[in-house]
One Martini backbone bead per residue (centre of mass of N, CA, C, O) as a GRO file, in nm:
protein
  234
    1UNK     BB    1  12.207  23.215  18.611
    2UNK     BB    2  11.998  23.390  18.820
    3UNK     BB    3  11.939  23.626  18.645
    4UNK     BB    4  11.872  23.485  18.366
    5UNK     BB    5  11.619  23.371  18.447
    6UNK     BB    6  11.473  23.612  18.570
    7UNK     BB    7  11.474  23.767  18.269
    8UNK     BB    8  11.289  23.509  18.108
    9UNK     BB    9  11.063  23.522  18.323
   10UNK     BB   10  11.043  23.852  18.231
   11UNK     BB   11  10.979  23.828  17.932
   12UNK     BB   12  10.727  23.613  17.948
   13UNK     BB   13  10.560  23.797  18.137
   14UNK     BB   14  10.596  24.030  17.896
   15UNK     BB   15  10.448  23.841  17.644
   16UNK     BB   16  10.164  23.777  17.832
   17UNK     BB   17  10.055  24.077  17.874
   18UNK     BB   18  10.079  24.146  17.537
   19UNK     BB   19   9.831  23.902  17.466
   20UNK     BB   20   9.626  23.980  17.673
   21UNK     BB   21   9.597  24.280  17.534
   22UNK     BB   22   9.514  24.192  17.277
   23UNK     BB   23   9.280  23.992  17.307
   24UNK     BB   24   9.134  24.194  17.419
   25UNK     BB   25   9.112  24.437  17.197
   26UNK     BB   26   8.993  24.224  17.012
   27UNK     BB   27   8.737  24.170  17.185
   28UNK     BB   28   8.625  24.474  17.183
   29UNK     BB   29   8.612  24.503  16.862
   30UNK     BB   30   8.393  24.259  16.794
   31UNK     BB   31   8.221  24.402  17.035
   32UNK     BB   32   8.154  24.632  16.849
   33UNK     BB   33   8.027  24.481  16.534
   34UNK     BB   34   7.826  24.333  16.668
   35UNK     BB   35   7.654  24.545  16.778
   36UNK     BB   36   7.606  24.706  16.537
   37UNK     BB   37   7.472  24.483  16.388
   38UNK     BB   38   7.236  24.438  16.561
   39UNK     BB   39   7.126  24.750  16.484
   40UNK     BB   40   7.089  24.677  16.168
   41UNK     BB   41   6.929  24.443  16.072
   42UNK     BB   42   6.676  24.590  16.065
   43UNK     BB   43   6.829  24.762  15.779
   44UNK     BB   44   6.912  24.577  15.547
   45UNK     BB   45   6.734  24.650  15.317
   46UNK     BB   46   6.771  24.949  15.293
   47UNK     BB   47   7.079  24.949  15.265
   48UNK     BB   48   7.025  24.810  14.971
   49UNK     BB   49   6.907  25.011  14.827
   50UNK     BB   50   7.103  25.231  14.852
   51UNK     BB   51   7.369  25.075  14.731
   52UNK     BB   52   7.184  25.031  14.454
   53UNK     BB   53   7.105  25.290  14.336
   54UNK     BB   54   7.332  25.350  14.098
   55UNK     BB   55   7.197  25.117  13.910
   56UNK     BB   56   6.993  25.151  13.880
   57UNK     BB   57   6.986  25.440  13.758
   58UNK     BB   58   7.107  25.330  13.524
   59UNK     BB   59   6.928  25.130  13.440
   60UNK     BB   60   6.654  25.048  13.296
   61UNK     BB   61   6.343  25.067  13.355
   62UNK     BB   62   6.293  24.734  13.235
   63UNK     BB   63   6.504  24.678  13.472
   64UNK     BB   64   6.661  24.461  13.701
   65UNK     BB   65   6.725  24.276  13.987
   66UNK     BB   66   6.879  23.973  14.110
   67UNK     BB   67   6.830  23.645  14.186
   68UNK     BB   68   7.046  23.320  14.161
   69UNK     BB   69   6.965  23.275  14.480
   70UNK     BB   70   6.734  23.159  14.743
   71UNK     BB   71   6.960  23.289  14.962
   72UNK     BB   72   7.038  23.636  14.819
   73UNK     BB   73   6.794  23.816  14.977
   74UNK     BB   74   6.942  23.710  15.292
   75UNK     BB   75   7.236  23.755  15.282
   76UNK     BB   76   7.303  23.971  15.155
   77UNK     BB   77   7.188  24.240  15.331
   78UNK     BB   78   7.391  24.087  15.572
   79UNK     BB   79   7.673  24.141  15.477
   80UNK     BB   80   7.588  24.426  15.443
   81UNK     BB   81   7.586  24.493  15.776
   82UNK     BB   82   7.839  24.401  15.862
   83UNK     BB   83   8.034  24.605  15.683
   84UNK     BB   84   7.868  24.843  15.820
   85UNK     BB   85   8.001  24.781  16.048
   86UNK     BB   86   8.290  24.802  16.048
   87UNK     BB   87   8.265  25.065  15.980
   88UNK     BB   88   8.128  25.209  16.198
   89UNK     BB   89   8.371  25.033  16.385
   90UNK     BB   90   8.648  25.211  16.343
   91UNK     BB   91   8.750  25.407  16.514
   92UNK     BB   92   8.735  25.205  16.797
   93UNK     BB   93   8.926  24.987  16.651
   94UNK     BB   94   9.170  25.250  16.654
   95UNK     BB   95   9.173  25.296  16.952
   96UNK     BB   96   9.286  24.975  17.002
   97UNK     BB   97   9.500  25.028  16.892
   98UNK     BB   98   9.649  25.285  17.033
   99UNK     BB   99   9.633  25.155  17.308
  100UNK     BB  100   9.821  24.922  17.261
  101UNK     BB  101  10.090  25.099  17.171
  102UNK     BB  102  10.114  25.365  17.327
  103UNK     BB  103  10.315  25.250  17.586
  104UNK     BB  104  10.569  25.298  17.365
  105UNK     BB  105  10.540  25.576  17.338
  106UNK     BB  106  10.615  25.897  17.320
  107UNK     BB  107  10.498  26.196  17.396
  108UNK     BB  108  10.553  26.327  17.118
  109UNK     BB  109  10.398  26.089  16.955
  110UNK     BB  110  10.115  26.092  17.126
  111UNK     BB  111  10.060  26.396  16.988
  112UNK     BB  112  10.019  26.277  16.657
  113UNK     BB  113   9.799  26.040  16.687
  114UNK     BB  114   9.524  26.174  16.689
  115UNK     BB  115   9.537  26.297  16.451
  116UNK     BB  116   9.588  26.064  16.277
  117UNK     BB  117   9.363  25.867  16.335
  118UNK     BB  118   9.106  26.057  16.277
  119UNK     BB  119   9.244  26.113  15.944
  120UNK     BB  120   9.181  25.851  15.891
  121UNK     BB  121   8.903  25.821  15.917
  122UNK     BB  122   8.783  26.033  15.741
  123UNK     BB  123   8.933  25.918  15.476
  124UNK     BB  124   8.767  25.633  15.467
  125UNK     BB  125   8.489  25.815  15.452
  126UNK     BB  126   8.574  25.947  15.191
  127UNK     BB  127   8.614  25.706  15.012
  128UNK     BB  128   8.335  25.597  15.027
  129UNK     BB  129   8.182  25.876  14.913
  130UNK     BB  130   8.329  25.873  14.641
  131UNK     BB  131   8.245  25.608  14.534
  132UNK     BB  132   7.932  25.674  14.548
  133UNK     BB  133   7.911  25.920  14.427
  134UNK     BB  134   8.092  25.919  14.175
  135UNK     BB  135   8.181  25.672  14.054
  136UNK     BB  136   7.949  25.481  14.022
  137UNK     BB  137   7.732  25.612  13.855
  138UNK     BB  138   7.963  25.612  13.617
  139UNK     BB  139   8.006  25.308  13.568
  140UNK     BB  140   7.711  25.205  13.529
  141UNK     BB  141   7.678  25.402  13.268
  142UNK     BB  142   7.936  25.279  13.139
  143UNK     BB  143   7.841  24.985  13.070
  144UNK     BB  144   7.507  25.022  12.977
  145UNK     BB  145   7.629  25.170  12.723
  146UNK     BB  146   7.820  24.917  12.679
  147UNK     BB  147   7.619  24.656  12.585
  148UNK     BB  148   7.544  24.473  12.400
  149UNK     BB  149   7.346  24.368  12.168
  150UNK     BB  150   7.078  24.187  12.308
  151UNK     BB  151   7.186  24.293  12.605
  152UNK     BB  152   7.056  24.279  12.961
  153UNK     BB  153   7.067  24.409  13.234
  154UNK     BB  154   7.065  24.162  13.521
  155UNK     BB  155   7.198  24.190  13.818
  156UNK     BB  156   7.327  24.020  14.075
  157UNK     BB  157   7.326  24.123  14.448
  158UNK     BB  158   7.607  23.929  14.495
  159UNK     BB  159   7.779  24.104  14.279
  160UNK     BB  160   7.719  24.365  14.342
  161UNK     BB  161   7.855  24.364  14.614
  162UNK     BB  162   8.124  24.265  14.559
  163UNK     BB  163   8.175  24.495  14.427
  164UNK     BB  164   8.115  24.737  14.631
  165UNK     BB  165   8.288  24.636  14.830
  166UNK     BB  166   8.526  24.679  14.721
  167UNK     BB  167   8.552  24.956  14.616
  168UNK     BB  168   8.518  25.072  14.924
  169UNK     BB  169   8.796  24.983  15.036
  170UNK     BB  170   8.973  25.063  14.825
  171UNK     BB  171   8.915  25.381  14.850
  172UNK     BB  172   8.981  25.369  15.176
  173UNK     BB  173   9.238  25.320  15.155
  174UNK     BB  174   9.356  25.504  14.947
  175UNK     BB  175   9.313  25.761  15.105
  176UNK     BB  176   9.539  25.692  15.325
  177UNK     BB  177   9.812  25.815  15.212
  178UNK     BB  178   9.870  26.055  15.339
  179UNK     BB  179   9.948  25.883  15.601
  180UNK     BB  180  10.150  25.722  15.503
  181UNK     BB  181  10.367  25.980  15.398
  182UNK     BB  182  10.390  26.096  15.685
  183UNK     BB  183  10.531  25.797  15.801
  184UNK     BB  184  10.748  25.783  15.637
  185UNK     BB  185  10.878  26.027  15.707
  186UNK     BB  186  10.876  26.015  16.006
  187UNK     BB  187  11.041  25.720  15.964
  188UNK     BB  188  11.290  25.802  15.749
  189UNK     BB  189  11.224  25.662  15.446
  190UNK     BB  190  11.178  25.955  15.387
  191UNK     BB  191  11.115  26.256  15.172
  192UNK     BB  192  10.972  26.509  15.019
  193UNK     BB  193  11.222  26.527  14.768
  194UNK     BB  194  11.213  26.223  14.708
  195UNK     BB  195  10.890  26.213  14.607
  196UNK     BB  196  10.907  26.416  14.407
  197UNK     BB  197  11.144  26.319  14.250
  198UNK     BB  198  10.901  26.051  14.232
  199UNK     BB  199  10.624  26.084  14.059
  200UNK     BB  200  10.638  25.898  13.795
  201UNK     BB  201  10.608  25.665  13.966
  202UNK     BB  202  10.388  25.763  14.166
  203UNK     BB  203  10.206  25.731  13.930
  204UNK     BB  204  10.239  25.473  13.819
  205UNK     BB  205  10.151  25.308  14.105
  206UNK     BB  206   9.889  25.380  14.101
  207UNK     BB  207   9.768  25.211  13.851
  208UNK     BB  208   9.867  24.941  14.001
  209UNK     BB  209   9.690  24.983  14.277
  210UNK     BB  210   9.434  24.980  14.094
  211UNK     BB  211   9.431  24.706  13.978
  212UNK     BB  212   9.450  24.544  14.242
  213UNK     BB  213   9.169  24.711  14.386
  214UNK     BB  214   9.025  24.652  14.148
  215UNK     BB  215   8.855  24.595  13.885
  216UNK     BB  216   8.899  24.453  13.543
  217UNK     BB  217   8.900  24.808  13.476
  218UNK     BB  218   8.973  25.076  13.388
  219UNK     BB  219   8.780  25.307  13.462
  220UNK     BB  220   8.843  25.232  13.775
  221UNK     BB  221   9.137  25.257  13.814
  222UNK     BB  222   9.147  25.568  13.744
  223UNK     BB  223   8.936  25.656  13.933
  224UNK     BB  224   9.150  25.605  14.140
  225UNK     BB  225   9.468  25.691  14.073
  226UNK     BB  226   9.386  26.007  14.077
  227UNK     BB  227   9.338  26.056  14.379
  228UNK     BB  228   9.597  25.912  14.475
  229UNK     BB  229   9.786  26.164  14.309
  230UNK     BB  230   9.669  26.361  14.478
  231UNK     BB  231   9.703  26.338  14.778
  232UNK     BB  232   9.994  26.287  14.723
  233UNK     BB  233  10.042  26.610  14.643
  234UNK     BB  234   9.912  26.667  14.918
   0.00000   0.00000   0.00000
């Protein structure tokens, strides 16, 4: 019985030491949104700028952006600040994941993960960049296009944002297929060889996960689609 206790004592305090190591690690994550959102805060008209100008650049010369709320030319930009501050403290918030599991890691396990965070990285920043120089553009163009006539485009920048910021997420996650893919072969739960055989499947599922991640339109859905099944083939 005095074993037992000893045991039950003992899987508390480390069931408590791994909650309080959670914690902290959470709390360094966010004390790093923190800092960067409060470096930004004074560029966020300018970066509402920039991430507005693919659709300025499509809307005609006579068009322009509305606020339908009072409060929307002052909340917008301050939204666009902090989700621009979680992507720029990616890298950091990935480093207190891998910081956290890492002691239960083997030897040869933590020889793989810096160089799979690191790739992560890169893929969710490419993600965000194919993003905004292809795809933008390209849909912008295509809505502007197609407007019904004596429809005049002026789109409001509170759902201009929450769009533009789904599609940033969407294609940021998307991009990271290939390392999915790696861990799914490296926990053995496929192989190489069943996936090349499941293309078909792999192909129609690329579109299914574009329906869910993207606004309800083909044209956004196939172009995240096409590069998440070229990734998946890479």
């Amino acid at each position: 019985m005095t074993d037992t206790k000893e045991e039950e004592v003992l899987e508390e305090a480390s069931l408590l030491s791994h909650l309080l190591e959670l914690r902290n690690r959470l709390l360094r994550a966010f004390i790093a949104i923190i800092v960067c959102f409060v470096a930004l805060v004074p560029f966020a008209q300018k970066l509402f700028t920039i991430v507005s100008l693919p659709l300025q650049q499509a809307l005609p010369v006579e068009n322009t952006m509305i606020a339908t709320e009072p409060a929307s030319t002052v909340f917008a930009p301050f939204k666009l600040a902090f989700f621009v501050a979680i992507f720029a403290a990616m890298p950091y918030i990935l480093y207190q994941v891998w910081a956290f599991v890492a002691p239960g890691l083997y030897k040869k396990e933590k020889r793989f993960t810096v160089p799979l965070l690191s790739s992560s990285v890169i893929l969710f920043y490419l993600g965000i960049a194919f993003a905004y120089f292809i795809v933008f553009p390209l849909i912008f163009k295509f809505f502007v296009a197609f407007a019904p006539e004596g429809v005049e485009n002026m789109t409001d920048i509170s759902s201009y944002l929450d769009f533009v910021l789904t599609l940033f997420l969407a294609f940021g996650l998307a991009f990271e297929v290939p390392i999915a893919t790696v861990l799914l072969c490296w926990a053995g739960l496929t192989t190489p060889d069943k996936l090349a055989s499941a293309r078909a499947y792999v192909f129609l599922g690329c579109f299914v996960v574009g329906m869910f991640l993207t606004p309800p339109d083909v044209f956004s859905q196939t172009l995240l689609a096409i590069p998440v099944y070229l990734l998946f083939e890479g």
